[in-house]
TIVEXVEX-282466 format. One record per residue (C-alpha): residue number from 0; x negated, z negated, y. Coordinates in nm, 3 decimals, padded with zeros to 5 digits. Example, Ala and Ser with C-alpha at 12.3 -4.5 7.8 and 13.67 -1.06 7.14 Angstrom:
TIVEXVEX-282466
+-----+---------+---------+---------+
|   i |    east |      up |   north |
+-----+---------+---------+---------+
|   0 | -01.230 | -00.780 | -00.450 |
|   1 | -01.367 | -00.714 | -00.106 |
+-----+---------+---------+---------+
This chain:
TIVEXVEX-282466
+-----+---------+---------+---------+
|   i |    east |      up |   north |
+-----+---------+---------+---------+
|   0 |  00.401 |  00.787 |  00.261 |
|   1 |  00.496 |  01.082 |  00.481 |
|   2 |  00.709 |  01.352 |  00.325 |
|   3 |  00.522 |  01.670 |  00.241 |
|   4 |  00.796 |  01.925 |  00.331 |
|   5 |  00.901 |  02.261 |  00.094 |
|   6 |  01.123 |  02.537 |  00.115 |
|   7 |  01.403 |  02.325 |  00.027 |
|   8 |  01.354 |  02.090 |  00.264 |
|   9 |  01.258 |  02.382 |  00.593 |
|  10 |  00.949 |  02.150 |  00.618 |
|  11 |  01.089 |  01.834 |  00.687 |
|  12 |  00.983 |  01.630 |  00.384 |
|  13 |  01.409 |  01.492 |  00.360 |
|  14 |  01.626 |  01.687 |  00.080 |
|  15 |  01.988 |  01.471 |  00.057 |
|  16 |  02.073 |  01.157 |  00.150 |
|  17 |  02.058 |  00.826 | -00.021 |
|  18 |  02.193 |  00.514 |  00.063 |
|  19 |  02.020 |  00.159 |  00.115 |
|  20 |  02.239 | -00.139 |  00.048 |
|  21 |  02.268 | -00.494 |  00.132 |
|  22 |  02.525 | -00.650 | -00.105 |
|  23 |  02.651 | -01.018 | -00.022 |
|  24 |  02.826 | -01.204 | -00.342 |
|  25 |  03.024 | -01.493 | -00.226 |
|  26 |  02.925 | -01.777 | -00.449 |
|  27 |  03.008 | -02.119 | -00.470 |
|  28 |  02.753 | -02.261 | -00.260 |
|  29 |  02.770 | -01.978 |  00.047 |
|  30 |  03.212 | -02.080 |  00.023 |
|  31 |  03.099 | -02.443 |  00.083 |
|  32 |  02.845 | -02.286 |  00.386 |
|  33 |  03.090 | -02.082 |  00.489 |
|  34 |  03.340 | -02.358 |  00.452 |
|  35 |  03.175 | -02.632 |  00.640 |
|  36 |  03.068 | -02.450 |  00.921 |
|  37 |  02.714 | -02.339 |  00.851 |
|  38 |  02.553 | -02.094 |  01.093 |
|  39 |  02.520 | -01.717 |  00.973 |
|  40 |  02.144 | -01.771 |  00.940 |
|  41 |  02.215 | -02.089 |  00.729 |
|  42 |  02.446 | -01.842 |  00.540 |
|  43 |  02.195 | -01.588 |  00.526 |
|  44 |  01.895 | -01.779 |  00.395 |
|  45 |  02.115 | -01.927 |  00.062 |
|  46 |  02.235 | -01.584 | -00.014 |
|  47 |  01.899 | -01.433 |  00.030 |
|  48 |  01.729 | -01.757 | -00.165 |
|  49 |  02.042 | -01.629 | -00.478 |
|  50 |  01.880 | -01.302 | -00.485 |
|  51 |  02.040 | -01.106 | -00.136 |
|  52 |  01.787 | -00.865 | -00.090 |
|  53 |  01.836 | -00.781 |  00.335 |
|  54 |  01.852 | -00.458 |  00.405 |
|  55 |  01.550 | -00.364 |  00.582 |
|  56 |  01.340 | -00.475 |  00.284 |
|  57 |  01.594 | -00.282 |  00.025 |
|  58 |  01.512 |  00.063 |  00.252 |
|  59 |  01.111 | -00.044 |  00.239 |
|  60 |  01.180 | -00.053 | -00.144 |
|  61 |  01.290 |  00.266 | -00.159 |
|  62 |  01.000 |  00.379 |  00.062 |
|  63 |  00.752 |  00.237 | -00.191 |
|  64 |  00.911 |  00.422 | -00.439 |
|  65 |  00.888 |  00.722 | -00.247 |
|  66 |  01.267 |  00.827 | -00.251 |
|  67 |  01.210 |  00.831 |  00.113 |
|  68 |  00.948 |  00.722 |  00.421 |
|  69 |  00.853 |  00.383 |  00.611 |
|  70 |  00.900 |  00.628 |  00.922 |
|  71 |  01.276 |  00.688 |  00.769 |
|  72 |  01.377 |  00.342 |  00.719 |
|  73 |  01.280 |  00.194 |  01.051 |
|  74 |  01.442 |  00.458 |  01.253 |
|  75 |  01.764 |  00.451 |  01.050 |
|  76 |  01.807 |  00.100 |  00.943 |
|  77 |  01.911 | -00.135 |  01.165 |
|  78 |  01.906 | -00.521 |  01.126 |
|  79 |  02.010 | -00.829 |  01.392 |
|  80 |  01.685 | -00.991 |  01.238 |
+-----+---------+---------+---------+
C-alpha cells in the first residue's frame, strides 16, 4: 500500500496528480431537506443513502486500487466528519 518509488518518480512512489471527488446531485428529496430546514447531517445522510459517496471513502477507493496510498489520502483529504 506504500508506493515503491522509480526514476520517474526521484523515489517518492507519487508520479501526477489525480483528483478524488465528492459529487452532491440535488434531488427531489435533499430540495424538500434542504427546503424544510433539515440539518447538513440530515442532508448528508439522504444524499449519501442515494449513492453520495463522501470523500474520504472515494480517496480510500482509489487507495485500494492502488492509483495512490492510505498514507496519501489521509494527509491530503480533509473532511468536517
Amino acid at each position: 500500500m506504500a508506493g515503491q518509488g522509480c526514476n520517474f518518480c526521484f523515489g517518492t512512489g507519487y508520479s501526477g496528480r489525480t483528483g478524488v471527488f465528492e459529487v452532491f446531485a440535488v434531488s427531489d428529496p435533499i430540495r424538500k431537506l434542504i427546503s424544510t430546514g433539515a440539518s447538513s447531517q440530515e442532508v448528508r445522510n439522504q444524499a449519501i443513502a442515494e449513492g453520495m459517496v463522501p470523500l474520504r471513502r472515494a480517496g480510500l477507493m482509489l487507495a485500494k486500487e492502488g492509483v495512490t496510498t492510505v498514507k496519501e489520502v489521509l494527509a491530503k483529504v480533509y473532511t468536517l466528519e
